[in-house]
C-alpha positions in Angstrom: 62.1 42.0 7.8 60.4 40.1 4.6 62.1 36.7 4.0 61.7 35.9 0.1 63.9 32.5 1.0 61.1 31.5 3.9 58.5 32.4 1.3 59.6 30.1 -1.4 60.8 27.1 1.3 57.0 27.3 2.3 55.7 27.1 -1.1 57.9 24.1 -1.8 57.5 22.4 1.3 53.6 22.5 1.4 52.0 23.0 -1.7 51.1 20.6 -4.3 53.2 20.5 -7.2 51.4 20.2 -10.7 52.1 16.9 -10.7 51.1 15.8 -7.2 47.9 17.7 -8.3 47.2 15.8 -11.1 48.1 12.4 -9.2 45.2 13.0 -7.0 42.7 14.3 -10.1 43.5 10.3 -11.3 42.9 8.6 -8.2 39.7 10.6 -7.6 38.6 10.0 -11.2 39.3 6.0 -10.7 37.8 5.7 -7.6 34.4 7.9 -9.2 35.0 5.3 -12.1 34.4 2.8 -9.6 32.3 3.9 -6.9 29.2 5.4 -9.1 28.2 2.4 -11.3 28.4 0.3 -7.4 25.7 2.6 -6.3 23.6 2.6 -9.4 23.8 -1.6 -9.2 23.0 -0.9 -5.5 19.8 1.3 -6.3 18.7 -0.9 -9.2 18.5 -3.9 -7.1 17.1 -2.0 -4.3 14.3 -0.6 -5.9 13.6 -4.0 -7.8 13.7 -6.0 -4.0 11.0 -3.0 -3.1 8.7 -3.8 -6.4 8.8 -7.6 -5.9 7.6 -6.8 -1.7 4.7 -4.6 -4.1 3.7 -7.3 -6.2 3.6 -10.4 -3.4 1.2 -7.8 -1.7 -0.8 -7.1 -4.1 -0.9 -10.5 -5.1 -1.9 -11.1 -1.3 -5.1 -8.7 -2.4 -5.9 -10.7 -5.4 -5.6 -13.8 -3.1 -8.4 -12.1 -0.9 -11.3 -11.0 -3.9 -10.9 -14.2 -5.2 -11.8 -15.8 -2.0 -14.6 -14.0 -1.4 -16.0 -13.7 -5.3 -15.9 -17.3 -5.9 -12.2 -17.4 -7.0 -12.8 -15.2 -9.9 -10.6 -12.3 -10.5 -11.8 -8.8 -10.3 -12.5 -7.2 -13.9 -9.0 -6.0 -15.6 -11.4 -2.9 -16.9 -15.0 -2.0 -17.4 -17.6 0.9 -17.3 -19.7 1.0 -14.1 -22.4 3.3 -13.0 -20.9 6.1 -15.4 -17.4 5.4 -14.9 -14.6 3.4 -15.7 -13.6 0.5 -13.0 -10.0 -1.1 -13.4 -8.8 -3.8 -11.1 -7.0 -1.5 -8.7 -10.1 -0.1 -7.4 -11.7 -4.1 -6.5 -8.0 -4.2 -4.8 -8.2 -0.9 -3.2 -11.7 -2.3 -1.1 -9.3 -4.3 1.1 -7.4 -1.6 2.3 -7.7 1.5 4.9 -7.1 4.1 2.4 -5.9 5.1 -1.5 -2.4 6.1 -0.2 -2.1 2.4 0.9 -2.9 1.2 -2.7 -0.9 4.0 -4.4 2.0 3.1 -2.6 1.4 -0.5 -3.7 1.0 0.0 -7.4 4.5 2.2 -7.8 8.0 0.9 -8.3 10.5 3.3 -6.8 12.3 2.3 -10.6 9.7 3.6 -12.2 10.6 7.5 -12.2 8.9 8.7 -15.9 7.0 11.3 -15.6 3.0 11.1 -15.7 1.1 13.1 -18.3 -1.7 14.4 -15.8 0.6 15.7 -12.7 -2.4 15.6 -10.5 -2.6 11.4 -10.2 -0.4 9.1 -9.1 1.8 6.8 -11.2 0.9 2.8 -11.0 3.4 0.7 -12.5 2.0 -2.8 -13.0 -0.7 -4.3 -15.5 -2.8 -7.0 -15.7 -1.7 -9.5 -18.3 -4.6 -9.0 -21.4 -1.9 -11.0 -24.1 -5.0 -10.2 -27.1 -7.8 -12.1 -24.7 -5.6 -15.0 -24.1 -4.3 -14.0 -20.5 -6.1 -13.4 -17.4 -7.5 -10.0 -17.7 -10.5 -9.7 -19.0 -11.8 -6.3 -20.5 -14.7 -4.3 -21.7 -16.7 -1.6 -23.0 -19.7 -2.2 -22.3 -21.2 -1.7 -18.8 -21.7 -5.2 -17.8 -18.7 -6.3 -16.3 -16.6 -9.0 -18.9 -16.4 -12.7 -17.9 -13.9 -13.0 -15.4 -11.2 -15.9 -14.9 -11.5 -18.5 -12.3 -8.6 -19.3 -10.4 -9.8 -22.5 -9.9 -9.8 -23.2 -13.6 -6.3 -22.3 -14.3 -4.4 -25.7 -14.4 -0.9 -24.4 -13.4 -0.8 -20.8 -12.0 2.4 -20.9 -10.9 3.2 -20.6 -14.7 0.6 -18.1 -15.5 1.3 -14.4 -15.1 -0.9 -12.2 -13.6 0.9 -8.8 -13.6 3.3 -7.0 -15.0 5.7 -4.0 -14.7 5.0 -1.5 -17.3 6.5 2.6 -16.8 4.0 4.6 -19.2 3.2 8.6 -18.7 -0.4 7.5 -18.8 -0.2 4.3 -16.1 -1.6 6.2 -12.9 -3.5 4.7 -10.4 -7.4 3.7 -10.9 -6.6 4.8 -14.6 -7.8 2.6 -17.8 -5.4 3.6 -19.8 -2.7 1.1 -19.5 -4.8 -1.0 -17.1 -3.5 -4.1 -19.0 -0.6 -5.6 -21.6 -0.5 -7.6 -24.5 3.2 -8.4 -25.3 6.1 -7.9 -23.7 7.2 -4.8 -26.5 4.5 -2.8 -24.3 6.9 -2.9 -21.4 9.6 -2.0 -23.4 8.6 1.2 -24.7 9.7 2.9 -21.5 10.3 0.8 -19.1 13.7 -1.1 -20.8 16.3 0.9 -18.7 14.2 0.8 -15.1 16.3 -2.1 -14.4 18.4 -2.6 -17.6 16.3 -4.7 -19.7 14.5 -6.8 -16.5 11.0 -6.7 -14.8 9.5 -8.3 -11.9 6.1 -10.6 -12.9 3.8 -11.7 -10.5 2.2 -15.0 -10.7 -1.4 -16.0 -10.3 -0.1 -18.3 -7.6 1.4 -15.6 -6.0 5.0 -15.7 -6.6 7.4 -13.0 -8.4 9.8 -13.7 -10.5 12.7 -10.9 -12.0 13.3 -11.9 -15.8 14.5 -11.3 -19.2 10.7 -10.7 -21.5 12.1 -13.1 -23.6 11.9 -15.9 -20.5 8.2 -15.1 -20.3 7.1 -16.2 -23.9 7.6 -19.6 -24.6 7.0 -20.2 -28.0 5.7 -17.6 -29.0 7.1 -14.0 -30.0 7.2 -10.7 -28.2 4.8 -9.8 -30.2 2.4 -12.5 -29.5 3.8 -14.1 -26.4 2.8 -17.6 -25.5 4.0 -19.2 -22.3 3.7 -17.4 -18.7 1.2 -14.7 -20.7 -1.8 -17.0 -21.8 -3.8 -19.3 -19.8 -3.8 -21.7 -22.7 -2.8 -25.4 -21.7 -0.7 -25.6 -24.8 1.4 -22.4 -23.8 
């Protein structure tokens, strides 16, 4: 025979009350409060850890065409035999393959989409800062004078490359093959790891800083400091 009393001691006894229900809504939305901006720190620093491991490579590459050009640098950009050469093909010579070098040349930060779905994204650039940094650019289809290592007084201070998202920064591209100010960077690339980017030296080393650490005395428009090769930067 039916039992209305049982029914009712059951649905006292082990069901939530509106209350207890809401309770546990709170706690879940405390602990999500919590838990998600944990992860996000955890992935930002994560991906930035994987983007300086890019940039000490890569610098490794530079290390090596420099060693056997006469400690020049390769060309930043410049037409050759028809086409346009950036530095990330010179790099790409000491490696088995492109997937090696396009794996190089992308921080896992960097997730803006590419205009041209069909190449791969690259996000670091040689410093230009106006023709007062290391990269040298051009034209023409003589390749530009080139830096010398050698003839940089203090490279630990001098930058080489930069981080800098752009949809049209793809690998062996001209396009954003090089940077003049910091401002570039920000354009897209301020939130890849809230308002920091890795540089990477001409000595080698990588360094994760504010763009306003990296200019001296000069502006972010016209950057002096880690961006020029100039003695008095």
């Amino acid at each position: 025979m039916h039992n209305p009393r049982a029914r009712s001691d059951f649905s006292s006894d082990g069901a939530f009350t509106l209350v207890e229900s809401l309770l546990v809504i709170a706690i879940i939305a405390i602990l999500a409060a919590i838990i998600i901006p944990v992860t996000q720190t955890v992935r930002t620093r994560m991906a930035a850890t994987v983007s300086q491991s890019n940039l000490r490579q890569l610098g490794v590459l530079f290390q090596q065409y420099q060693a056997n050009h006469d400690f020049e640098l390769p060309p930043a950009s410049h037409s050759y035999d028809g086409r346009r050469m950036v530095w990330d093909h010179y790099l790409a010579e000491y490696l088995e393959d492109d997937s090696e070098i396009e794996a190089l040349l992308h921080s896992p930060a960097d997730t803006l989409k590419r205009r041209w779905n069909n190449q791969e994204p690259r996000t670091y650039s040689m410093v230009r800062a106006n023709g007062l940094g290391v990269a040298a650019t051009s034209r023409k289809k003589e390749a530009p004078p080139v830096a010398r290592g050698l003839n940089i007084p203090e490279p630990m201070k001098v930058l080489l490359l930069v981080e800098r998202s752009s949809d049209t920064n793809v690998v062996f591209g001209d396009s954003v093959a090089v940077t003049d100010n910091p401002n570039q960077q920000l354009t897209h690339g301020a939130d890849m790891y809230g308002g920091k980017f890795n540089y990477l030296y001409m000595d080698g080393h990588v360094e994760f800083l504010n763009p306003e650490e990296t200019i001296g005395d000069g502006t972010m428009a016209a950057p002096g400091g880690g961006w020029t090769i100039r003695d008095t930067d």
